[in-house]
C-alpha positions as CSV (number, residue, x, y, z in Angstrom):
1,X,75.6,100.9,-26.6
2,X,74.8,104.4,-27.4
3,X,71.2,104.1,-25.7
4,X,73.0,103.3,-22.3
5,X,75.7,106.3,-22.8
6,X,72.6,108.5,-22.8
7,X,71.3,106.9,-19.6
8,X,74.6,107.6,-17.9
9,X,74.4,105.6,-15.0
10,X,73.6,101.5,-14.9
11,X,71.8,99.9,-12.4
12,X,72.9,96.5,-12.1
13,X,69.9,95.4,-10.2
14,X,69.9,92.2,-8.0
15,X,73.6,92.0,-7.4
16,X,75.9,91.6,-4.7
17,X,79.6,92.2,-5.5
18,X,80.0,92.8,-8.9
19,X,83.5,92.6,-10.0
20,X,84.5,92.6,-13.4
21,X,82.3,93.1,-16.7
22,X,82.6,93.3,-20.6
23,X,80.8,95.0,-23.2
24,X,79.7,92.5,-25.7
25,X,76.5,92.2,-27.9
26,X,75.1,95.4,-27.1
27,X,74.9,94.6,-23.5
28,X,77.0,93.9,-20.2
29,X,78.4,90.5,-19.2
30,X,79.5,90.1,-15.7
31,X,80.8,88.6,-12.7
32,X,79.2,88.2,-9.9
33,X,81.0,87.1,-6.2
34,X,78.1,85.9,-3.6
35,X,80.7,85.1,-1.4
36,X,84.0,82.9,-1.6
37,X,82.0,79.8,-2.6
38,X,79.6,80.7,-5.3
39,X,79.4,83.5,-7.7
40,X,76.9,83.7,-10.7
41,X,77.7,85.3,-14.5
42,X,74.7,87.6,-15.6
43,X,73.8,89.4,-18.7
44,X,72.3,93.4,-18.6
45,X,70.6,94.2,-21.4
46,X,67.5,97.1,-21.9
47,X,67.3,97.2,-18.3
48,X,67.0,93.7,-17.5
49,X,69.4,91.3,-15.8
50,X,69.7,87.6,-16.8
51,X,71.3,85.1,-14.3
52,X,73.3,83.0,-16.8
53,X,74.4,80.6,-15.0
54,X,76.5,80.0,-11.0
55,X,79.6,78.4,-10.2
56,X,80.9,76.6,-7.3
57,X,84.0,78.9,-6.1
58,X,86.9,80.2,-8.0
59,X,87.3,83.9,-9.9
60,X,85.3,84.5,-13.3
61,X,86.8,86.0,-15.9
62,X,84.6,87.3,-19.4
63,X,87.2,87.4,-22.3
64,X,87.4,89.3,-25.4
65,X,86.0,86.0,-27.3
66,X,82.7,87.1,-25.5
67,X,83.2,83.5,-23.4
68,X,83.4,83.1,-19.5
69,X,86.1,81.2,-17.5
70,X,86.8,80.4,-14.2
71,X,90.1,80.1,-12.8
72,X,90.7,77.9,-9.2
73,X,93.4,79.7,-7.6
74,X,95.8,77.5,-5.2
75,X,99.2,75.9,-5.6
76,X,98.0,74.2,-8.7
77,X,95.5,76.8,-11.2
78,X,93.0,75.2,-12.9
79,X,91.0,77.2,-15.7
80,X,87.5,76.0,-16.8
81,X,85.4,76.8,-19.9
82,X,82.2,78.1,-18.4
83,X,78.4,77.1,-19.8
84,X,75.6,77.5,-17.8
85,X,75.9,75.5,-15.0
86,X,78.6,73.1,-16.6
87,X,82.1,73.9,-17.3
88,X,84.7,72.2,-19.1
89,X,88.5,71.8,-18.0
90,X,91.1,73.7,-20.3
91,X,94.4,73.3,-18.4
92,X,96.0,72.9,-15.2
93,X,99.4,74.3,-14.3
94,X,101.3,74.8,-11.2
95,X,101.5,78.4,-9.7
96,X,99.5,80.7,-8.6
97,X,97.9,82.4,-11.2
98,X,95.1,85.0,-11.2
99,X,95.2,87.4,-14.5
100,X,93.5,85.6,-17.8
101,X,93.0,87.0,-21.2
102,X,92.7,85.8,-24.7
103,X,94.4,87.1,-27.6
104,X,93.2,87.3,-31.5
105,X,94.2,83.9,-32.6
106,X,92.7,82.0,-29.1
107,X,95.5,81.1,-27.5
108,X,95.2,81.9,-23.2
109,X,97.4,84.4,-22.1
110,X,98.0,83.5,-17.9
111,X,100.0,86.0,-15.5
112,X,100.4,84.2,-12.2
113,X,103.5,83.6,-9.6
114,X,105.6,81.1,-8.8
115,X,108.0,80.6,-5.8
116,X,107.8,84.1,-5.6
117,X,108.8,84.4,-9.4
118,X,106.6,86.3,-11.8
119,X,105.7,84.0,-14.9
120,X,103.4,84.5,-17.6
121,X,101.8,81.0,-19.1
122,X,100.4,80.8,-23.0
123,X,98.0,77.9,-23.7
124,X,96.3,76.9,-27.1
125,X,92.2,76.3,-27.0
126,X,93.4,72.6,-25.8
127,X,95.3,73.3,-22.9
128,X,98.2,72.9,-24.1
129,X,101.6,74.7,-23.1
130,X,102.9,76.7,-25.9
131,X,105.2,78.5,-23.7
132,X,106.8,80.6,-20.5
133,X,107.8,84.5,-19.8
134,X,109.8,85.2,-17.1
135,X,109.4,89.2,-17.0
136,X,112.2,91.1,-15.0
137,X,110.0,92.2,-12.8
138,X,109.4,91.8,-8.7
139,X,105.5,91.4,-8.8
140,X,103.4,91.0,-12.0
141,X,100.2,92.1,-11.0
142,X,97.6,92.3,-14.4
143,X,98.4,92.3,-17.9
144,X,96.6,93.1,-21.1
145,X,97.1,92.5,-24.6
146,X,96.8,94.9,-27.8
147,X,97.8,93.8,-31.0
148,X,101.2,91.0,-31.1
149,X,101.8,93.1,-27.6
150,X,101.4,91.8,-24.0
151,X,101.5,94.9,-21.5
152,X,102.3,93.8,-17.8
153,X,101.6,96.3,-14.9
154,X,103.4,95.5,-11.4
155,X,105.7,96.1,-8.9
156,X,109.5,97.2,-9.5
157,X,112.3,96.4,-7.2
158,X,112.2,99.9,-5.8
159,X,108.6,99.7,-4.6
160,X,107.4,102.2,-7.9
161,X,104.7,101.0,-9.9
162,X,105.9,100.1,-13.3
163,X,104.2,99.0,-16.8
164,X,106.0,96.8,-19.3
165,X,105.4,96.2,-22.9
166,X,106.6,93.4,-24.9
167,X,106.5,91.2,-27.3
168,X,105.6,86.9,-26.9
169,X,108.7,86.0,-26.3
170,X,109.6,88.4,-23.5
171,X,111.5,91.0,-25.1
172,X,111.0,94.4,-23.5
173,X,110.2,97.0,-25.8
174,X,109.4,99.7,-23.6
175,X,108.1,100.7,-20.1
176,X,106.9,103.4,-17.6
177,X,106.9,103.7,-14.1
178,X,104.7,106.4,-11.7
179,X,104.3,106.6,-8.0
180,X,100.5,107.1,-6.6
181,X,100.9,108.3,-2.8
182,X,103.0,105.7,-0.9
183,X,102.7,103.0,-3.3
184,X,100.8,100.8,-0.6
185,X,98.3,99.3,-3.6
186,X,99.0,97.6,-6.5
187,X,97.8,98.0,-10.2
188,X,94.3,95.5,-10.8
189,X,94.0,96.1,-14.3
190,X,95.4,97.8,-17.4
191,X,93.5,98.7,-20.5
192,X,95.1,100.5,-24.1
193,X,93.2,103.1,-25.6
194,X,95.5,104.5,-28.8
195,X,98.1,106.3,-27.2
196,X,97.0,106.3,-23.7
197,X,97.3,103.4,-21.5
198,X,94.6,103.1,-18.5
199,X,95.8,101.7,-15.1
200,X,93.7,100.9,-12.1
201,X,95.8,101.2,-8.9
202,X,93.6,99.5,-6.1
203,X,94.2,100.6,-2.2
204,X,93.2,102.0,0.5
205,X,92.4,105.2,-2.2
206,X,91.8,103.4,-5.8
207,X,93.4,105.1,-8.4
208,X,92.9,105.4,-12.2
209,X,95.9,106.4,-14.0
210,X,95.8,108.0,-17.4
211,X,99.7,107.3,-18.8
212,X,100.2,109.1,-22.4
213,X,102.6,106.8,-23.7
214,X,103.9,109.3,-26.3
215,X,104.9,111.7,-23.7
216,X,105.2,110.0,-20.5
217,X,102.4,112.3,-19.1
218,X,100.3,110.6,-15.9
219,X,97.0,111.7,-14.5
220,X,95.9,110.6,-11.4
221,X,91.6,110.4,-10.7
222,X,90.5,109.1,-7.7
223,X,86.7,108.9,-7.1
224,X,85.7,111.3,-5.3
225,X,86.5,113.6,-8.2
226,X,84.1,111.9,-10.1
227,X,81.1,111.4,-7.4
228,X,81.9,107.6,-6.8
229,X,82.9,105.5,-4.0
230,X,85.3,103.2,-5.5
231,X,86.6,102.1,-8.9
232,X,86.4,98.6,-9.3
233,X,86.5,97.6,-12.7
234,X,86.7,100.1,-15.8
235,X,86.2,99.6,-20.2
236,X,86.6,101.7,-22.6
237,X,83.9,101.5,-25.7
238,X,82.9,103.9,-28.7
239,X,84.5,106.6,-26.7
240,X,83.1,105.9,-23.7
241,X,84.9,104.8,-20.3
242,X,82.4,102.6,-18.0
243,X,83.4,102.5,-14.6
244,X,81.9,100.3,-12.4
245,X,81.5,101.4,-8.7
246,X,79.7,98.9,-6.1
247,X,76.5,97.6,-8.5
248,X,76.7,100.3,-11.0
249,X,78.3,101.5,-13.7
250,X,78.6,105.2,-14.4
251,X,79.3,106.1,-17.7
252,X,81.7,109.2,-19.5
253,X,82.8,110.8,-22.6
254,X,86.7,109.7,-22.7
255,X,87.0,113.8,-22.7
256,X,85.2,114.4,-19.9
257,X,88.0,112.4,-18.0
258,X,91.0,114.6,-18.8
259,X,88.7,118.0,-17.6
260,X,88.0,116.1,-14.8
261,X,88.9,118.7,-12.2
262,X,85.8,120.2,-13.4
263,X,83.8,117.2,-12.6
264,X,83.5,118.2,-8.9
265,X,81.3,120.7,-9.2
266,X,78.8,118.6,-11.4
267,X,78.5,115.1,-9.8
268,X,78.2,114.8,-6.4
269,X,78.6,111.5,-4.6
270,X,75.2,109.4,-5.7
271,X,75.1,107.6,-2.1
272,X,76.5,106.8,0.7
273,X,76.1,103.2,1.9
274,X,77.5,104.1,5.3
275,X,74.5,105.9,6.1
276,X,71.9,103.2,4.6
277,X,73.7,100.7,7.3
278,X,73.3,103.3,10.3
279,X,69.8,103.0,9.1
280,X,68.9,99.5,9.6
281,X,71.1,99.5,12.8
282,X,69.2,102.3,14.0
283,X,65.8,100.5,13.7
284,X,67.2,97.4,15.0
285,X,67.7,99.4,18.3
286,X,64.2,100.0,17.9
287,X,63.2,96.6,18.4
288,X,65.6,95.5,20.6
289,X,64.7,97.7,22.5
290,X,60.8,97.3,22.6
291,X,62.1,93.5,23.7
292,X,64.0,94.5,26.7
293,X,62.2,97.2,28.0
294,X,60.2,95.0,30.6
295,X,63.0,94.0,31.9
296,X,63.7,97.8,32.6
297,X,60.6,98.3,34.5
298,X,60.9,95.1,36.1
299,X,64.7,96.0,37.6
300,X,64.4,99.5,38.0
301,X,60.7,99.2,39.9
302,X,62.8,96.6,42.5
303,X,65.7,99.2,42.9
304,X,63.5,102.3,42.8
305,X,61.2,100.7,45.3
306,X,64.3,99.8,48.2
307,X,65.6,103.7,47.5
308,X,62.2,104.4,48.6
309,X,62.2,102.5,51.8
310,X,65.5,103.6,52.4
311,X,64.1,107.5,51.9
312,X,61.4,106.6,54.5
313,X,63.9,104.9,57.1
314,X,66.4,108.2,57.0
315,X,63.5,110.4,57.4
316,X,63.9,112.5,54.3
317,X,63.4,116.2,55.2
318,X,61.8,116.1,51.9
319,X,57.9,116.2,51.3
320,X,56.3,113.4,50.5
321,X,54.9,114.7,47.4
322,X,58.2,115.5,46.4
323,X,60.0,111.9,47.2
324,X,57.5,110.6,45.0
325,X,58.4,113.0,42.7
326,X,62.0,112.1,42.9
327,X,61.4,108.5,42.1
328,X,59.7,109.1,39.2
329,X,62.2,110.6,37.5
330,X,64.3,108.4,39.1
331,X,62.8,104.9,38.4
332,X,62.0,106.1,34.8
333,X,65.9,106.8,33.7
334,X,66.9,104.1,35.5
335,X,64.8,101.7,32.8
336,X,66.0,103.4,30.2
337,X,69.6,102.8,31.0
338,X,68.7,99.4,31.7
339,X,66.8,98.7,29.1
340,X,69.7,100.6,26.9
341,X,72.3,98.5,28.5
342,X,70.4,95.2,27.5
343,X,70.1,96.3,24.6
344,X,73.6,96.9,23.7
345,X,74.5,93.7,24.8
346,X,72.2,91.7,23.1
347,X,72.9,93.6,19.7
348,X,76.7,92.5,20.0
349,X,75.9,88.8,19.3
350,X,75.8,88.3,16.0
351,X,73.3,85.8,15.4
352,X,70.7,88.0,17.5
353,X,72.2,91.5,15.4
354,X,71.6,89.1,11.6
355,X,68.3,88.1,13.1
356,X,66.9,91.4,13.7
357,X,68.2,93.2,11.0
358,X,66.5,91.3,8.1
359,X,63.8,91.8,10.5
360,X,64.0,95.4,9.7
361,X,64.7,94.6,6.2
362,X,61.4,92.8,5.4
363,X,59.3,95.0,8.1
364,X,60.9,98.6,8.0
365,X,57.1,100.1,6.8
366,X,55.4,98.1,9.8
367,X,57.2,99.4,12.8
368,X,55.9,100.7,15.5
369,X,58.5,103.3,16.8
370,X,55.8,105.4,18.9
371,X,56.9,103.7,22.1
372,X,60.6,103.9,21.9
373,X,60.0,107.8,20.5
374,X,57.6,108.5,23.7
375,X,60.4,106.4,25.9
376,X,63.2,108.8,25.0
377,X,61.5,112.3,25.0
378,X,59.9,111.5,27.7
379,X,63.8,110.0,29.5
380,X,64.6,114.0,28.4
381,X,61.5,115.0,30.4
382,X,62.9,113.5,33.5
383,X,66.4,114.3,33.2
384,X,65.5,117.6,32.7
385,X,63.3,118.2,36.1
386,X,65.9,115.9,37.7
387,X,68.4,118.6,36.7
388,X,66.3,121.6,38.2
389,X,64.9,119.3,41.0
390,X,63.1,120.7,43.7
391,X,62.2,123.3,41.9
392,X,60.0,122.4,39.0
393,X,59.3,124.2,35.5
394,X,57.2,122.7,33.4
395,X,57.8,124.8,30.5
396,X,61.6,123.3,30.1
397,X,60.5,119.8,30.4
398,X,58.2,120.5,28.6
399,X,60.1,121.8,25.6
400,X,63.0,119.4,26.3
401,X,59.6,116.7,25.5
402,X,58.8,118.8,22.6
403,X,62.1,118.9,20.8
404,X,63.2,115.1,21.2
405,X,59.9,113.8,20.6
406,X,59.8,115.8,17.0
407,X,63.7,115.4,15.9
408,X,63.2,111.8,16.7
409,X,59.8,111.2,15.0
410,X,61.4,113.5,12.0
411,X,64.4,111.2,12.0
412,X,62.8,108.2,12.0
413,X,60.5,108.8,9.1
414,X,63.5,109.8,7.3
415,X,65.4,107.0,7.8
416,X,62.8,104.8,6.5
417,X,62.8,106.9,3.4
418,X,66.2,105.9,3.2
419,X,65.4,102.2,3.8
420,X,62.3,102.5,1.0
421,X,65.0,103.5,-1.4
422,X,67.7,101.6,-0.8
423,X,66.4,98.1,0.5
424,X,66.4,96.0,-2.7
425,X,70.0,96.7,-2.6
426,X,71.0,95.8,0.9
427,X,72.3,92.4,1.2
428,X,72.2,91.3,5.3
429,X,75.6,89.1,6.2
430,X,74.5,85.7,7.0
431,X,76.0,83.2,9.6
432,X,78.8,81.8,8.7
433,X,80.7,78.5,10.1
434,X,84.9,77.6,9.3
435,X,84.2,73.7,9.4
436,X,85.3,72.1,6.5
437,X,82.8,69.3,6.8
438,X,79.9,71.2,7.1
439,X,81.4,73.2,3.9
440,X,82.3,70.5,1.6
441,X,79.0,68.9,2.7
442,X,77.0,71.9,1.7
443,X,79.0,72.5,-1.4
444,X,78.0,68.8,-2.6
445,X,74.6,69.4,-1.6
446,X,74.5,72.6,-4.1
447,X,76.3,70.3,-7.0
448,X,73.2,68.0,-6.6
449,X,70.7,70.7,-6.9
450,X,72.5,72.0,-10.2
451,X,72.5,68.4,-11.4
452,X,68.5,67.6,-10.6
453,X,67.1,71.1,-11.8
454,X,65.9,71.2,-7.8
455,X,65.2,73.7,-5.8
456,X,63.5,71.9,-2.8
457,X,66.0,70.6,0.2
458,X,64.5,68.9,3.3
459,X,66.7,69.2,6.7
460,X,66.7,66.8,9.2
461,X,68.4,67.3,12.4
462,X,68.7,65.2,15.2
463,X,69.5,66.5,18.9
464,X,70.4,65.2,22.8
465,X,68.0,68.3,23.5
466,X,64.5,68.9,23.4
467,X,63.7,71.0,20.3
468,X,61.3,73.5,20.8
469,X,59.4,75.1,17.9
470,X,60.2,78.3,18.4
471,X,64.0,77.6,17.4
472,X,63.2,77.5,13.7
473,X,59.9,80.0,14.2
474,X,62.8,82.4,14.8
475,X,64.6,81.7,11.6
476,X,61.5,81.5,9.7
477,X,60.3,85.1,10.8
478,X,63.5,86.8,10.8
479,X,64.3,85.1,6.9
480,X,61.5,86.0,5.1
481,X,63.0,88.8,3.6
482,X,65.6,86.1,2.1
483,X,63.7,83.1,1.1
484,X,60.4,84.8,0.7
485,X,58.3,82.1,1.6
486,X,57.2,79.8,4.8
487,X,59.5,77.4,5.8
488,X,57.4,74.0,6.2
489,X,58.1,72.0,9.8
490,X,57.6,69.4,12.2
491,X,60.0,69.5,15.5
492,X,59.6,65.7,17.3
493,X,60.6,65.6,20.7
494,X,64.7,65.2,19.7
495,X,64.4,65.4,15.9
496,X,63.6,68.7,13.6
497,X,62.3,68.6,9.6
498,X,62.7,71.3,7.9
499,X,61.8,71.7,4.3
500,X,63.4,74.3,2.3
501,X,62.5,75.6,-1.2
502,X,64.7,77.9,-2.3
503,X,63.0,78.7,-5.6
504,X,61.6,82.4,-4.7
505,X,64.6,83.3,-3.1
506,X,66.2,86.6,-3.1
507,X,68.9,85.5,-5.8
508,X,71.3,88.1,-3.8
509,X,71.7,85.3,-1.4
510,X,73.4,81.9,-2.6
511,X,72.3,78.5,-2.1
512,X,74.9,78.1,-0.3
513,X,74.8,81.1,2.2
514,X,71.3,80.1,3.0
515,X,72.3,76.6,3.9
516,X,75.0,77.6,6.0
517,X,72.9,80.0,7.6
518,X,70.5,77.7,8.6
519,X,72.6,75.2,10.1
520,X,74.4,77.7,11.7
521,X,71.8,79.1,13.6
522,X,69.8,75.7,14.9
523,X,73.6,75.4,16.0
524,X,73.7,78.3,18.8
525,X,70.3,77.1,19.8
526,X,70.5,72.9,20.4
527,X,73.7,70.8,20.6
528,X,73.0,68.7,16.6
529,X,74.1,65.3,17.2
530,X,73.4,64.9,13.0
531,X,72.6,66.5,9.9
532,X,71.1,64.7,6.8
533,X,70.1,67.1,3.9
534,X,67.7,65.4,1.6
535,X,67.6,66.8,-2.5
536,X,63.6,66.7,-3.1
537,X,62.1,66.6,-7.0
538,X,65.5,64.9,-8.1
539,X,67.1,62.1,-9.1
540,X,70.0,63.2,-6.4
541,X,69.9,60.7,-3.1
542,X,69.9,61.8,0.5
543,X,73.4,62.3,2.2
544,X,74.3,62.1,5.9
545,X,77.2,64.5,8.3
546,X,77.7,63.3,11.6
């Protein structure tokens, strides 16, 4: 790994939400979470990233044993052996459990909970139950194992964080305790390193905690000091801590941790992901705006054109020159606040805000902001004259012109700098729908597809509406950017095909999330009376949801 210490930052390109990863084989496993149905393992190697394989739900774990696992958290945990796209059943216990490692002679090592009682499970390579801890503890938390020891990081009863080491039959040998702050988070994972153990305390501040164990010594990092966002998962190789902070994984000497304080001054913060989401949101203004400015001119010209009758009915003592005057300024601010209002409004509905912002995502270099730029200086313009109305002074208009029509244009081709760089990393939210059916449908749909080798899906959806074509134009043109490729159609009177092939998709976005997505959006546009999703190139049959 020493050719990626020298690097000292990984870019794990083409991910979403990383969460845990393991050094093995001279290259990075790890786990991928699309979202809280599917998630995909991947391999980083030389600069390239290999999409090993995706699973249907639960949290992935990659062991020491350089093998991944799933675990299906609920009332009853079931663990899987994970290969490819198949994975094999180990065990399946009652409890919630949530924490899985392996130790040297292969047995599973399982930290979960319990009517609120903190137990720690040991399984052989079969599944079976080789035995139970009960640690006296009020919230187990994470564990980690070194040597015939099992360390367990939690809660004690007095709210303190505390780490406990023992042997396999539960006998304490030793512990520590620390506080961070108010002790609001609780420890994710631990990791041994010689005399020094490593604790991550994730909140609403993460947290890595160095503890000497020799002499009780704790040092507290948060990431900031070190130029990151967030710690999310951490490892320790060759000397080396790897932390991994949103999709990448920044890389120090151990050393260089404990001189820390130091660190400030040399690593500033590498992004900031707030800003590359006020960018999108800014151009989606943009072209919300271009959509409802007609509406603007329309309303403002009716109300500008009544004040103007109403001028000529009370016998202004103004000049007629002037009135005219007036209600340009007038009938010009008016459509912007209109069209601003309209705007606003239309950009708090979801579906329209998703729609326009992959928009933005596929089109950012194509924009034509001259109008909305010319629409807002010029807005300044007649405020300003408003403001010094009758008298008139073209040189502060004027300038008042000048300066927003520059800082805007300079603004704009800076945020799309912004977008240039950061846009293969953006992942849009997609719509979402909380019906079960429509899930477990889905989900079955996506089990097909992994058994057939397919990629193709044909959509039929049947309506007591009309469809019109430009329901699914919409989705097509606003979800380019995701699937990367026309959508093939045919919209009969009350019936819609829709052909689907997912095969060039952005792999940031699951099958899954696309799926959903889809549906949900023909949803908000036509009452569906059914949907029948059709597996293409396969040996998988068609399936029907009423």
């Amino acid at each position: 790994m020493a050719s990626v210490a020298e690097n000292k930052i990984i870019n794990l390109k083409d991910s979403v939400v990383p969460q845990i990863f393991e050094l093995i084989d001279d290259g990075i496993y790890y786990f991928d979470k699309l979202n809280k149905h599917e998630g995909k393992f991947c391999f980083y190697k030389d600069g390239n990233t290999e999409v090993i394989g995706e699973t249907d739900g639960g949290q992935g774990f990659i062991l020491s044993d350089g093998k991944m696992y799933i675990l299906n958290i609920g009332e009853y945990t079931s663990m899987y052996r994970f290969n490819k796209n198949n994975k094999e059943k180990i065990f399946e216990t009652d409890g919630i459990y949530f924490d899985l490692k392996i130790n040297e002679t292969g047995h599973f090592v399982c930290l979960g909970n319990k009517e609120n009682i903190t137990l720690i499970k040991i399984f052989n390579e079969n599944g079976d139950n080789l035995g139970v801890i009960q640690p006296n503890i009020l919230f187990g938390s994470c564990i980690s194992l070194y040597g015939d020891y099992i360390f367990l990081g939690g809660f004690n009863f007095d709210n303190t964080y505390r780490i406990i080491k023992m042997n396999y039959i539960g006998k304490i040998l030793n512990e520590w305790q620390f506080s961070v702050g108010e002790n609001n988070g609780f420890i994710s994972k631990i990791l041994n390193y010689g005399d020094y153990i490593l604790a991550l305390v994730t909140g609403e501040t993460d947290n890595l905690i160095i503890l000497d164990t020799t002499t009780g010594e704790v040092k507290k990092l948060v990431p900031d000091v070190l130029g990151l966002n967030n710690f999310i998962d951490f490892q320790i190789f060759n000397d080396e801590i790897y932390i991994l902070d949103e999709n990448r994984i920044y890389v120090w000497n151990f050393a260089e941790i404990f001189l820390a304080e130091n660190l400030k001054k040399r690593y500033k913060n590498k992004r900031d992901s707030v800003i590359d989401l006020y960018a999108y949101q800014y151009l989606m203004c943009f072209l919300t705006f271009d959509e409802c400015k007609i509406y603007g001119f329309i309303s403002s010209g009716i109300i500008t054109f009544f004040l103007f009758i109403y001028i000529i009915i009370r016998k202004s003592d103004l000049r007629f020159i002037k009135t005219i005057e007036l209600l340009i300024y007038f009938y010009w601010i008016l459509s912007f606040l209109i069209s601003s209002t309209i705007n606003i409004i239309q950009c708090i509905d979801k579906s329209k805000r998703i729609e326009k912002l992959l928009y933005v995502k596929e089109n950012y270099n194509n924009l034509n902001l001259f109008f909305y730029t010319f629409n807002i200086s010029f807005t300044g313009y007649c405020l300003m004259s408003l403001l010094l109305f009758p008298e008139f002074n073209i040189i502060y208009s004027a300038l008042t012109f000048i300066v927003l029509f520059t800082s805007t244009s300079l603004l704009n081709k800076i945020l799309i700098k912004k977008i240039d760089k950061t846009n293969n990393n953006i992942v849009i939210e997609l719509l979402q729908a909380t019906d079960e059916k429509i899930e477990g449908y889905i989900k079955h749909i996506i089990e097909n597809l992994k058994n057939t080798d397919s990629e193709k899906i044909m959509i039929d959806i049947s309506s007591e509406d009309i469809i019109k074509t430009n329901v699914i134009e919409a989705w097509n043109v606003s979800r380019k950017a995701v699937i990367r490729q026309e959508v093939k159609y045919t919209a009969d009177a009350n019936k819609l095909t829709v052909i689907l092939d997912l095969s060039k998709r952005d792999n940031k976005y699951s099958r899954y999330s696309i799926l959903m997505d889809y549906i949900c959006f023909v949803k908000n546009k036509i009452k569906i009376k059914e949907i029948k999703i059709s597996c293409l190139e396969g040996k998988g049959g068609s399936y029907g949801h009423q």
